[in-house]
N, C-alpha and C positions, 0 to 999 in steps of 0.2 A: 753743250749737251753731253751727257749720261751716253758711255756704251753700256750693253746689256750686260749682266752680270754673267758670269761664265757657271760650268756646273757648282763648282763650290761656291760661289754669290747666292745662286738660286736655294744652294741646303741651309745658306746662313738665313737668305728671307725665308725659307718654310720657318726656321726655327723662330726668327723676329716675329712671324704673322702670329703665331701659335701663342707665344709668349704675349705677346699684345691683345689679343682673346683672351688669356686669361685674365690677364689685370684688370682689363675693362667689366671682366664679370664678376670677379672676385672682390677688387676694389676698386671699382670707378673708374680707373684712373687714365688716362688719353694721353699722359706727356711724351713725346719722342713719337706720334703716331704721326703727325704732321710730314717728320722725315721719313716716315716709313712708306707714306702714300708716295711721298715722292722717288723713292728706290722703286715702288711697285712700279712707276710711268715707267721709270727707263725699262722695263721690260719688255716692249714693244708694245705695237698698235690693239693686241688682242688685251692687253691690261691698263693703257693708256685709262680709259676710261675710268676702271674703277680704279685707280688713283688720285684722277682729279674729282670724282665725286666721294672719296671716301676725304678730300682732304678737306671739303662741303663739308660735309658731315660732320668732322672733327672742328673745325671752327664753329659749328650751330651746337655741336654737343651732342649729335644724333646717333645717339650709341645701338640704337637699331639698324639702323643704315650701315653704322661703320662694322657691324660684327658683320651684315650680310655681305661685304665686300670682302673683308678677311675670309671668311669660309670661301666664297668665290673663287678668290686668290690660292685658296690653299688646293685646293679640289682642282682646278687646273693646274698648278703646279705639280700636284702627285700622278695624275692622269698622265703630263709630259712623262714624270720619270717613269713611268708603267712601260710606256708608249716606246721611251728609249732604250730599254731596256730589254726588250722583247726580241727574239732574234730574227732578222732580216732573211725574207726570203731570195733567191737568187741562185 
């Protein structure tokens, strides 16, 4: 099993997600997404999900599916960094 990626893991998959959105809309193109969904699982239980169903999706070719996962992905990802970033009351 996958530990979770630490904050520089997470900036590298913002940039993997993003990067892989674009190929898929610009040129087609899905190869390396299969590893990608699987970096998303180790994320923990709140991305679990959409990794094993974007990795559906990329085996069926469901490039609808697989970009609503990537935005999903990304959008909670930047939410975290907002979130972490924010000064702690105390």
């Amino acid at each position: 099993m996958h530990n979770a990626p630490g904050a520089a893991g997470r900036e590298q998959l913002k940039r993997d997600c993003a990067d892989a959105l674009e190929a898929l809309h610009r040129e087609r193109r899905v190869d390396g997404l299969h590893g990608l969904a699987d970096a998303i699982r180790t994320l923990g239980p709140e991305y679990r999900a959409h990794g094993e169903l974007m990795q559906v999706a990329v085996r069926d070719r469901n490039d609808n599916t697989i970009t609503w996962h990537l935005i999903h992905v990304l959008e909670k990802l930047e939410k975290e960094d907002v979130e972490a970033r924010r000064p702690r009351r105390g």
